[in-house]
C-alpha positions as CSV (number, residue, x, y, z in Angstrom):
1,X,132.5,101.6,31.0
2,X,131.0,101.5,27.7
3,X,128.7,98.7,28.8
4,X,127.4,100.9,31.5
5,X,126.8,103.4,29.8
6,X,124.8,100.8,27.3
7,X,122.4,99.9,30.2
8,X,121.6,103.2,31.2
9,X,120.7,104.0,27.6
10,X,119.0,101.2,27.3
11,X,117.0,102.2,30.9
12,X,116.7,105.7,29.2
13,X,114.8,103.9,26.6
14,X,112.5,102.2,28.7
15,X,111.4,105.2,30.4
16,X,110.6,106.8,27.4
17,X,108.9,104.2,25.9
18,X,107.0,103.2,29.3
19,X,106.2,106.6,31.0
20,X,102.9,106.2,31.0
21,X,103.0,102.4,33.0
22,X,105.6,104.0,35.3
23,X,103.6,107.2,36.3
24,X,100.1,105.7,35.8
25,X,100.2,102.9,38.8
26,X,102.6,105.2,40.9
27,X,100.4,108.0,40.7
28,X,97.2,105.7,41.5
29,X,98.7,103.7,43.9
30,X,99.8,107.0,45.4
31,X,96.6,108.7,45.6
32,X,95.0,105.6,47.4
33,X,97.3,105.8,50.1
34,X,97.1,109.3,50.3
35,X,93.7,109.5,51.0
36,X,93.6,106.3,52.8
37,X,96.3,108.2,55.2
38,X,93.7,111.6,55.6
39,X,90.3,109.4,55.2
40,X,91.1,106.9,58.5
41,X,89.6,108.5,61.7
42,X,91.8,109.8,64.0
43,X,91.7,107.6,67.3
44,X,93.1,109.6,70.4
45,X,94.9,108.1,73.3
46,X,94.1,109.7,77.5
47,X,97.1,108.3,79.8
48,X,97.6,108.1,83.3
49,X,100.9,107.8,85.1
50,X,99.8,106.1,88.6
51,X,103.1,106.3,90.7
52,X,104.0,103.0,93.1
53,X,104.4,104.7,96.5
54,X,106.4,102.4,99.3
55,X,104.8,102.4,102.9
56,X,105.3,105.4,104.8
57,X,106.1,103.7,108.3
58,X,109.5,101.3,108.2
59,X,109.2,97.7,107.8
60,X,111.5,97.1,110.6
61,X,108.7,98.9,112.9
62,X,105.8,97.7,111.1
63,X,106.0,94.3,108.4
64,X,102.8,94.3,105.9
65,X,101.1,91.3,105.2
66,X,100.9,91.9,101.4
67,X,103.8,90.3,99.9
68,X,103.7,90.0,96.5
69,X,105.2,92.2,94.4
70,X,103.7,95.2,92.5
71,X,103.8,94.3,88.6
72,X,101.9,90.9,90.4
73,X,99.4,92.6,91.8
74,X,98.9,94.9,89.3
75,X,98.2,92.0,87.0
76,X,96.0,90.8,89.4
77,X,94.0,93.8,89.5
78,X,93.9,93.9,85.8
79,X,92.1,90.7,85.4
80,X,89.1,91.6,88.2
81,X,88.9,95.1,86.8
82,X,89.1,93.7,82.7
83,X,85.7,91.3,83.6
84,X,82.4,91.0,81.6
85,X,80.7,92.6,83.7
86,X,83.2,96.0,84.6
87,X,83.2,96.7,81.4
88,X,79.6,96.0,80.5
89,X,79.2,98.8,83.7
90,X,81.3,101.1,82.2
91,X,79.8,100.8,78.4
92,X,76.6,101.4,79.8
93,X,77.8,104.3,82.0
94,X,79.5,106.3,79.2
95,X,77.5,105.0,76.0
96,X,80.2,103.1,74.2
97,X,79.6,101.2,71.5
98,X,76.3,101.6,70.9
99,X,75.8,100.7,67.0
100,X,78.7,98.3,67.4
101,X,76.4,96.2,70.3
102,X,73.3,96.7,67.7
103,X,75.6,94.5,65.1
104,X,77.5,92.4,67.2
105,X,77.4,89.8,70.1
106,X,78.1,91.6,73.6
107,X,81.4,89.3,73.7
108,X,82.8,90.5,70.8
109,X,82.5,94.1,71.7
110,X,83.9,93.4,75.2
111,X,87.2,92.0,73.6
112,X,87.0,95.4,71.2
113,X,86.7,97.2,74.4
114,X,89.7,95.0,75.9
115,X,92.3,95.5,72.8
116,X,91.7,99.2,73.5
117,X,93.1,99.6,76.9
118,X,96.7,99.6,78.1
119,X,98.5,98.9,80.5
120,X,102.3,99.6,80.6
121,X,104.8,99.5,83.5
122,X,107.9,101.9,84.3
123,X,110.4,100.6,85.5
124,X,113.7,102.2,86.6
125,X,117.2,101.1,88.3
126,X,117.0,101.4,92.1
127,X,118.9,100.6,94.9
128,X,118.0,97.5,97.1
129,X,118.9,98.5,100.6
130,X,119.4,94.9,101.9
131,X,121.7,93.8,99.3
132,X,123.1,97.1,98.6
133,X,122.8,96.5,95.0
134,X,120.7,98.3,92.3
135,X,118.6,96.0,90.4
136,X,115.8,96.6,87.9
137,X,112.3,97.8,90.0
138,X,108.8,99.2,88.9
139,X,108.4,102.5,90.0
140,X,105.2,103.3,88.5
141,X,102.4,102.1,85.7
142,X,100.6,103.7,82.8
143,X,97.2,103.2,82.2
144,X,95.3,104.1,78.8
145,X,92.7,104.2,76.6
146,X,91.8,104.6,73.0
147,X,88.7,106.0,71.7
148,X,87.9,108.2,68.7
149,X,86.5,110.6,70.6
150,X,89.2,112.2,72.7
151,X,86.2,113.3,75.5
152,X,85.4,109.7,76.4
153,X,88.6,108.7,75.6
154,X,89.7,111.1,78.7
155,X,86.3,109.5,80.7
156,X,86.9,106.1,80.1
157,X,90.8,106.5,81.4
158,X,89.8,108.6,84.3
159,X,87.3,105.8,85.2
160,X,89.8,103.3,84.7
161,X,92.3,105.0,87.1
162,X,89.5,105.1,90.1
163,X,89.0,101.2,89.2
164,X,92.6,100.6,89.9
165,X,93.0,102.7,92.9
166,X,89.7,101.6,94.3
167,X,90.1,97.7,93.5
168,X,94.3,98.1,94.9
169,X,92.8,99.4,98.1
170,X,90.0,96.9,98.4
171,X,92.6,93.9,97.6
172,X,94.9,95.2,99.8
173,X,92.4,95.7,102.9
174,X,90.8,92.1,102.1
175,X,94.0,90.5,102.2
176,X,95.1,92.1,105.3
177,X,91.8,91.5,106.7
178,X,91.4,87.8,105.7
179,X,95.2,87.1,107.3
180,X,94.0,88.5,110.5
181,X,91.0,86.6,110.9
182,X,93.0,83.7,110.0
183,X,95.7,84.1,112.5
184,X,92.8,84.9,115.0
185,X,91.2,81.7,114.3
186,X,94.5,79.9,114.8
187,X,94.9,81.8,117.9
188,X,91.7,80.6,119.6
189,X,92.0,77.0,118.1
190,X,96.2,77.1,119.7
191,X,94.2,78.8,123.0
192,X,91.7,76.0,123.0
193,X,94.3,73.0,123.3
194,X,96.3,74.9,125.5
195,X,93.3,75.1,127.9
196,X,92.6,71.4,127.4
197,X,96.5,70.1,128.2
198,X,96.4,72.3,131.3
199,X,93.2,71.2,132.0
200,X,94.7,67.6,131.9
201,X,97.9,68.7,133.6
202,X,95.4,69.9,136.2
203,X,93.8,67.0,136.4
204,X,96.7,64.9,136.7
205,X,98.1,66.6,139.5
206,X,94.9,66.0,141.5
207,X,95.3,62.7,140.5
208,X,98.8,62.1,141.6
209,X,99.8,64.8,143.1
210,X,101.8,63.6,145.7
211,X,104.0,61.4,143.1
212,X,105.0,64.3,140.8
213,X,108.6,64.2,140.3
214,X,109.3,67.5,142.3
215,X,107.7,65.7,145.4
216,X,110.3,62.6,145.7
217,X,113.0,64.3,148.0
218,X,109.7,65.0,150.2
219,X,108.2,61.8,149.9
220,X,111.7,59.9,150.5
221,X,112.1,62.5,153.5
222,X,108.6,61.5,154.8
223,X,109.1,57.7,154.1
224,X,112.4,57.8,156.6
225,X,110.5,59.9,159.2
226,X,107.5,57.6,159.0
227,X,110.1,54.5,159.1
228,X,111.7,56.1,162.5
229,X,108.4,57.0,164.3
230,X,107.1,53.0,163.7
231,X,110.7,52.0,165.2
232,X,110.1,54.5,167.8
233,X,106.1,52.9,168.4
234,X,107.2,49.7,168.5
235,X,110.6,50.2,170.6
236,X,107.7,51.9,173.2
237,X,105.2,48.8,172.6
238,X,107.8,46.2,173.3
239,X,109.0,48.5,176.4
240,X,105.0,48.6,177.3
241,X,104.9,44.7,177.3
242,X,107.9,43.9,179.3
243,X,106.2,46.8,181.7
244,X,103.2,44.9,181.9
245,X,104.5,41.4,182.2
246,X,106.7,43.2,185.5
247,X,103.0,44.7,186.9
248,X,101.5,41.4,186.0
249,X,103.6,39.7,188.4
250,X,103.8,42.7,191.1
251,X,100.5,42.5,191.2
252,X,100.1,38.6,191.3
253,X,102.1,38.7,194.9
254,X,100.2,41.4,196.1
255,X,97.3,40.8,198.2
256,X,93.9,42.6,196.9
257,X,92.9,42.7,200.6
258,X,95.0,44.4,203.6
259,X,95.6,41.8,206.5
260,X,93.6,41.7,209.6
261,X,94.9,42.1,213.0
262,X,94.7,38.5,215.4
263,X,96.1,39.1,218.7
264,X,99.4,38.7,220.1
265,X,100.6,36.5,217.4
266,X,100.4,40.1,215.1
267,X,98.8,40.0,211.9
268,X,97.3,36.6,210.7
269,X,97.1,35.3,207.3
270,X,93.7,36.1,205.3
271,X,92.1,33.0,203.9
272,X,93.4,34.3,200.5
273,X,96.9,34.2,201.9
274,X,96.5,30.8,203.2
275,X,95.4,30.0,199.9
276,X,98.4,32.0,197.8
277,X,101.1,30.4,200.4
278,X,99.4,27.0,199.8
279,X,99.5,27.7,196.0
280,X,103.4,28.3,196.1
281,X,104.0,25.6,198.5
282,X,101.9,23.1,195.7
283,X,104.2,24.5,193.5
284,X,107.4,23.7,195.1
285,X,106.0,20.1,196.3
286,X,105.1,19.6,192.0
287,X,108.3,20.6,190.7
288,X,109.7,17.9,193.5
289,X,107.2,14.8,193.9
290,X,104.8,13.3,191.8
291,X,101.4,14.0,191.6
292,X,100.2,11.2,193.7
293,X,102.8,11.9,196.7
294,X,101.1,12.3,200.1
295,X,102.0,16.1,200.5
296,X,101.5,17.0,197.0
297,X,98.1,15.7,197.4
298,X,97.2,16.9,201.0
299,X,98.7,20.5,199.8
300,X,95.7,20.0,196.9
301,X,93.0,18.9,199.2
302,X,93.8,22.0,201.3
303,X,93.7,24.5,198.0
304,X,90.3,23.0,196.9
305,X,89.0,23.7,200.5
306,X,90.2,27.3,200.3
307,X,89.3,28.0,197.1
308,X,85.7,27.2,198.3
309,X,85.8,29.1,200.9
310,X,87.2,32.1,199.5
311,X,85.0,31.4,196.1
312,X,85.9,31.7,192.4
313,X,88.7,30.0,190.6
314,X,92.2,29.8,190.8
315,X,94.3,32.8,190.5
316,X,95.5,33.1,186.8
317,X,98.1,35.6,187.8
318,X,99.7,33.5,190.3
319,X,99.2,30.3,188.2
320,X,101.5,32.0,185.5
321,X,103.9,32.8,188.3
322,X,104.1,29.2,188.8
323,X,104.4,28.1,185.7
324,X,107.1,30.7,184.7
325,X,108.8,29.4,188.3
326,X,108.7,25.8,186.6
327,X,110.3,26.6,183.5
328,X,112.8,28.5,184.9
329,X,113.6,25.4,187.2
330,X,113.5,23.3,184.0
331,X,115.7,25.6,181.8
332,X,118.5,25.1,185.1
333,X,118.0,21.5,185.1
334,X,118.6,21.2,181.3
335,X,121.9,23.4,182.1
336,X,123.0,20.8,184.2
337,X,121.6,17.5,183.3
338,X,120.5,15.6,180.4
339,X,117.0,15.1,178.8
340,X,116.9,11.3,180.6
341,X,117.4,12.9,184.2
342,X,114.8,12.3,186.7
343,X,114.5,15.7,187.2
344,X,113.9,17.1,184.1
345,X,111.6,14.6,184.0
346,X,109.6,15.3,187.1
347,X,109.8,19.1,186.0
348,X,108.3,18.7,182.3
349,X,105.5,16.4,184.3
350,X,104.9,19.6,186.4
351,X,105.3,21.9,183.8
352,X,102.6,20.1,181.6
353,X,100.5,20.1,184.8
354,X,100.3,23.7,185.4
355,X,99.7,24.5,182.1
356,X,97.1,22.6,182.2
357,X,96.1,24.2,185.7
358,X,96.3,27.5,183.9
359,X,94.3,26.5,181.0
360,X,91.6,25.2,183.1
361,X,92.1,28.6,185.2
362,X,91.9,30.8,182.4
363,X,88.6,29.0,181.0
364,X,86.8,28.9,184.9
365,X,87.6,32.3,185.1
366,X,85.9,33.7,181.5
367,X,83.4,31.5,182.0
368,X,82.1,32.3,185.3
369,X,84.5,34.8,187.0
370,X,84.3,34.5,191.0
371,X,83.2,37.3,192.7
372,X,85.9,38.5,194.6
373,X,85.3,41.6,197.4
374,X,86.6,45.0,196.1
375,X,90.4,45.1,196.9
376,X,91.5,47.6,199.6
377,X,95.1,47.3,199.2
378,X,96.7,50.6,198.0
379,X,99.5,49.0,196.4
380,X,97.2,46.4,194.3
381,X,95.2,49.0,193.3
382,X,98.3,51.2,192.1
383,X,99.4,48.2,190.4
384,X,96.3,47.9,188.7
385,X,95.9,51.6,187.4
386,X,99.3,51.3,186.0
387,X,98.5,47.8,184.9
388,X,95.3,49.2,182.8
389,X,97.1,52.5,181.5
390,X,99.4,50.6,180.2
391,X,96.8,48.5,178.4
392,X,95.4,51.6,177.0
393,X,98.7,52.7,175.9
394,X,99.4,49.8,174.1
395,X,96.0,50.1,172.6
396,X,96.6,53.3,171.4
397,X,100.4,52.6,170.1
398,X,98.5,50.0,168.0
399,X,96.4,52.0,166.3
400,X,99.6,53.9,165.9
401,X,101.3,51.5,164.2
402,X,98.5,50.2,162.2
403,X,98.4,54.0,160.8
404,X,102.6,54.4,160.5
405,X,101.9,51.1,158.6
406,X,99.7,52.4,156.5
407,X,101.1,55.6,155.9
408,X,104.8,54.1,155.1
409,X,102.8,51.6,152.7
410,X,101.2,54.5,150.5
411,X,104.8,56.7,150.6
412,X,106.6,53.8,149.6
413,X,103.9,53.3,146.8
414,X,104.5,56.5,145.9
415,X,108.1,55.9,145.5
416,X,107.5,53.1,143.4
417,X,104.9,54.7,140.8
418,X,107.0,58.1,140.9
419,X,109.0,56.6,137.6
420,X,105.9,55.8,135.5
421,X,104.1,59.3,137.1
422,X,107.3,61.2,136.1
423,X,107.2,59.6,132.8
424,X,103.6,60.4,131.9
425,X,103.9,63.8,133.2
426,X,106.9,65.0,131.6
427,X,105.0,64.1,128.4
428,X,102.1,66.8,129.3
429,X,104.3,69.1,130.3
430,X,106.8,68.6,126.8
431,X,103.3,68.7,125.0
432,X,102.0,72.0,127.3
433,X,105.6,73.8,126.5
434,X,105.0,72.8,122.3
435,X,101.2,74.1,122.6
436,X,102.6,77.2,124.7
437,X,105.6,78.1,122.0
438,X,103.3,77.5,119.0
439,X,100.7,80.0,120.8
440,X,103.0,82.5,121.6
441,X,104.2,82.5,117.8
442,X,100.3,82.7,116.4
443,X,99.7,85.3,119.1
444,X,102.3,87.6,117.8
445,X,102.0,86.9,114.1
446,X,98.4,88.0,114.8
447,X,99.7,91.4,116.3
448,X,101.5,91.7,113.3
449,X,98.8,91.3,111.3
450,X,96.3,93.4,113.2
451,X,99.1,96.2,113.0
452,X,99.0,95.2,109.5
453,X,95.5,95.7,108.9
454,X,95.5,99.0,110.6
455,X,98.0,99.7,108.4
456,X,96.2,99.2,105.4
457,X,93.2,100.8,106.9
458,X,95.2,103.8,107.1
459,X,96.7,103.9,104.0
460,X,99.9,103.7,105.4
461,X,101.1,101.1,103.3
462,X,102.6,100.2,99.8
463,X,99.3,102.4,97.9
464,X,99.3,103.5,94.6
465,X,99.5,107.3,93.5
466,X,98.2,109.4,90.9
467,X,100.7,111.0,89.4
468,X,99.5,112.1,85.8
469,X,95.7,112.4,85.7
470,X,94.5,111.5,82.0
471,X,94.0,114.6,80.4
472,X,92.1,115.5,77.1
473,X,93.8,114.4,74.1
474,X,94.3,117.6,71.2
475,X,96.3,115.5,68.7
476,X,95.1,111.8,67.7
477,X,97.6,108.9,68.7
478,X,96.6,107.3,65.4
479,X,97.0,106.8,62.2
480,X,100.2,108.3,61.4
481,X,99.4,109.7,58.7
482,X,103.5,111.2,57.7
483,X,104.4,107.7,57.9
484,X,101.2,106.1,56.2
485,X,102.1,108.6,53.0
486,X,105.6,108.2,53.0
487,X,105.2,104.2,53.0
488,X,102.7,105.0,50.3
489,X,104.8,106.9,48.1
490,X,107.8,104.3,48.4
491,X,105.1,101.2,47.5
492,X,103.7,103.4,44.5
493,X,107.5,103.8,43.1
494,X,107.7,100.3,43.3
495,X,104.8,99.7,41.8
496,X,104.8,101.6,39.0
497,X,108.8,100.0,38.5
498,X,107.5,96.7,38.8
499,X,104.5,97.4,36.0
500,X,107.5,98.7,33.8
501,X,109.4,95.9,34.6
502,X,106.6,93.0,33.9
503,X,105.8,94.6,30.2
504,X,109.5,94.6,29.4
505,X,109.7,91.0,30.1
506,X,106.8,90.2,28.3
507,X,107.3,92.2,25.6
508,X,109.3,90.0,22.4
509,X,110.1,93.1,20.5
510,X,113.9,93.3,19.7
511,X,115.2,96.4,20.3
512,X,118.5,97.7,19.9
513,X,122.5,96.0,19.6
514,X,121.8,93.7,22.3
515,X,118.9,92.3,20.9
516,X,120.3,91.6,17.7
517,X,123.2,90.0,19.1
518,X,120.9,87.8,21.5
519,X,118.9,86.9,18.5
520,X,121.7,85.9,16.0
521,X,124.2,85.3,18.1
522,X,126.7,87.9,16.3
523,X,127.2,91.7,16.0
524,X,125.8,93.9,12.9
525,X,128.0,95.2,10.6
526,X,126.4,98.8,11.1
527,X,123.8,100.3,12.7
528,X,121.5,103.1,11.5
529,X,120.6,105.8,14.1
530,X,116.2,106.7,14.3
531,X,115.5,109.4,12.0
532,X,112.2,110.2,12.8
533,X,110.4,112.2,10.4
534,X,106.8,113.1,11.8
535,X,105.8,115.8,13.7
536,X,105.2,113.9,17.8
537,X,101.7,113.3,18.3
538,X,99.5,116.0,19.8
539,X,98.3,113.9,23.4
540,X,94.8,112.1,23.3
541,X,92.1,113.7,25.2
542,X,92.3,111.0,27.5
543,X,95.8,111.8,28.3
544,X,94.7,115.6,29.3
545,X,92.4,114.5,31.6
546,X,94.5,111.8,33.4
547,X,97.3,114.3,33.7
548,X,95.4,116.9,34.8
549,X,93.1,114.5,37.4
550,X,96.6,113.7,38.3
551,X,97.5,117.1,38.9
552,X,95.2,118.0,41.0
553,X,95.4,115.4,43.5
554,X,99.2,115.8,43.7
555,X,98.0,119.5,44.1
556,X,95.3,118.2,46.6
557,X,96.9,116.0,48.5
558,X,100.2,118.8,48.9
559,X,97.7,121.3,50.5
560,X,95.9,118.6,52.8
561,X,99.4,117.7,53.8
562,X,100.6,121.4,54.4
563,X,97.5,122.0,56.9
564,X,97.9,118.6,58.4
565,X,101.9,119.1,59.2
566,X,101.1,123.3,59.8
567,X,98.3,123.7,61.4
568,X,96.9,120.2,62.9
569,X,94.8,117.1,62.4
570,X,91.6,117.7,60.1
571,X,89.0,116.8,61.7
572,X,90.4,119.8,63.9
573,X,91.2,122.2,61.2
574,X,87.7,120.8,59.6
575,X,85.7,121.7,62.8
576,X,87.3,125.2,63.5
577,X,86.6,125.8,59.5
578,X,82.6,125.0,60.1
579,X,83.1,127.0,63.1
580,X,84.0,130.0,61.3
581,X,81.5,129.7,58.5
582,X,79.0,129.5,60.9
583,X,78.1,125.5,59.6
């Protein structure tokens, strides 16, 4: 306790002794600040609260193209509005700057310009209706700018405000804009190879239409009815040939001529007769005796003779009889004998001679066919028509069956390239359904995006909102002039503490117990009070006049304060004073 109540003495003392470096550098310092705090212009702030405004018609109904989020955006439009040449625009507009550009490189003065606006987001705690959970959201921005004039400081804001509306509009619209006429682009380049791969579907089918895959139970159904009708033509061409082959020999025993009537002995034989009757009896007399025999070759003699007579060559039709009479007789004889018999010889030796007959016959007869009389013989000339109708028939069941042919020949074809056609058609038409599906998602992402664009057009979508129009600043935003003087009063304390503080450490002087004891290192035996026997010093004129200057400022700066803190800012209460005085 008693060493407490040492130091405070000893503290006591050093006030005394050091008033004057105490008050002197707090006073001073004081005074600086004070008028450092009233002398700095007063710079005024103009704010504008734009309000974020969601899009009036649902999502659900209508989905905007403009995805990013707001604060994005915002910053986006920030950096296009905060360009050279923006701000140059608006310097020039409103006059700012103008001793500052005289002095300074436009640059610089732009980035002036630029550490003078603001831009500050609200945000607030809302609730996400998809999650159902509130999160953290910007609702709105504040926009401002500082000036120390509080009229353009209201201008530049305002102009700054139709920037960002204007430029959020302009983006917005762009954006939407550029989408659609990318999606339509997309929409006609998807159009354009649709057109193509149907064009090459369409082709295809022309190509091979009658192998697509949807044409095989047709072509198989065709193939079988083709199959049965050639069956059918060729059932009725054999029948048409054993027909013929029966007519052929009807009509090589029936006489072309009608008999003529000889007396009482009733119808005698025409010379043609004679000559067919001969024939058959030559026949019978071959397939018996050899060629040289007497009758075989009186029977000859006799044939030559009518054969003159009744001109041309030997009868081919009846030669054929013969010769099918022969092997008929030879087929028997084989039956019942062996190859070595004598009369399966003798009939091979006739056989071979009336093929050769025949030969001979057919040759005379395309060589120099005899001319024969007209035949009169209703029966011959039946056989004949029938004979030649069947020829045509068989003509035309030819042609027939060269076509059924032809025709089964291309459906089987068919048949066999269907695989390979199927194959190479299923691949246009996979490739036609992927075109199809990607056009029909391009087609209605660009409905979406046309809606979209009307949407923006309309200003139906996410749009920002004025909500606070700047409005002309009264008091300055800065300095802060309570705080500047308060900070200045706690700096000059310490200032004028730490002057006191630096001569006491400097000064060797020893002063009191303490010092005595830190000197020699023990206690005095006694110690005798100050007795001080002079009047105290009047004060130096010096003195006065630093305590009265000080004074007055103190008195000074209390009144500037009281009008600042009463009435307003001074440059206010300054202007409304010249006002008044008519100045």
């Amino acid at each position: 306790m008693q060493d407490a109540s040492f130091a405070l003495k000893d503290l006591l003392g050093i006030v005394r002794r050091r008033k004057l470096q105490l008050i002197v550098p707090a006073v001073v310092l004081f005074a600086i600040t004070v008028t450092v705090a009233f002398v700095l212009p007063p710079v005024y702030q103009s704010t504008a609260t734009i309000l974020i405004v969601q899009q009036d018609i649902p999502q659900d109904l209508v989905r905007s193209t403009i995805t990013s989020y707001a604060d994005q955006r915002i910053r986006i439009i920030q950096q296009r509005i905060m360009t050279s040449a923006n701000l140059t625009k608006v310097m020039d507009q409103y006059g700012l700057y103008k001793d500052m550009r005289k002095s300074k490189p436009l640059q610089e003065v732009l980035d002036y310009m630029r550490r003078h606006i603001f831009l500050d987001m609200v945000s607030a705690q809302v609730l996400d209706p998809r999650s159902g959970q509130t999160k953290k959201a910007n609702i709105a921005f504040k926009l401002s700018f500082e000036s120390e004039n509080p009229a353009i400081a209201q201008k530049i804001a305002n102009e700054l405000v139709n920037l960002y509306l204007n430029e959020n509009i302009k983006t917005r619209v762009e954006q939407a804009a550029d989408t659609a006429g990318f999606l339509t682009d997309e929409v006609q380049r998807a159009q354009q190879r649709l057109d193509d791969i149907e064009a090459k579907i369409a082709d295809f089918k022309q190509k091979h239409g009658a192998e697509l895959p949807d044409l095989d139970k047709v072509n198989l159904n065709a193939t079988e009815r083709v199959r049965q009708n050639l069956a059918d033509v060729r059932q009725q061409q054999q029948a048409d040939r054993e027909k013929m082959i029966f007519l052929r020999s009807q009509l090589a025993v029936t006489d072309p001529q009608l008999p003529v009537a000889s007396g009482s002995k009733g119808l005698a034989m025409s010379p043609k007769e004679r000559l067919r009757a001969l024939e058959d009896q030559y026949t019978i007399l071959a397939a018996r005796y050899a060629a040289d025999y007497p009758d075989v070759v009186t029977v000859r003699n006799q044939i030559e003779a009518l054969r003159a007579q009744v001109g041309g060559g030997a009868d081919v039709g009846l030669i054929e009889k013969r010769l099918a009479d022969v092997k008929a007789q030879l087929a028997q004889a084989r039956q019942r004998y062996s190859e070595d018999h004598p009369d399966v010889k003798r009939l091979e030796r006739a056989e071979k001679e009336v093929e050769a007959e025949l030969a001979k016959a057919r040759q005379a007869s395309k060589s120099s066919p005899a001319a024969q009389a007209a035949p009169n013989n209703p029966a011959y000339i039946q056989l004949q028509a029938q004979l030649q109708a069947l020829k045509i028939e068989l003509q035309t069941l030819g042609q027939r069956e060269s076509d059924l042919v032809s025709l089964l020949s291309r459906y089987e074809r068919r048949l066999t390239q269907a695989p390979e056609v199927e194959r190479a058609y299923r691949a246009l038409v996979r490739e036609h359904e992927t075109a199809n599906a990607e056009f029909q998602q391009l087609k209605a992402k660009q409905n979406d995006a046309l809606l979209s664009q009307a949407l923006e057009r309309d200003r139906k979508g996410e749009r920002f909102v004025l909500l606070e129009p700047p409005v002309l600043p009264v008091v300055p935003d800065k300095p802060n002039r309570l705080a500047i003087v308060i900070l200045g009063l706690v700096m000059s304390l310490g200032a004028g503490a730490g002057t006191v503080t630096a001569a006491e450490f400097m000064d060797s002087t020893v002063r009191g117990v303490q010092g005595v004891i830190a000197v020699l290192g023990a206690a005095p035996l006694a110690t005798v009070p100050f007795i001080d026997t002079e009047p105290p010093a009047p004060p130096s004129r010096t003195t006065k006049w630093v305590l009265f200057g000080g004074v007055m400022a103190a008195g000074l700066l209390a009144l500037l304060g009281l009008i600042y803190f009463l009435y307003g800012p001074l440059d206010v209460f300054w202007y409304v004073l010249l006002r008044k005085l008519g100045l």
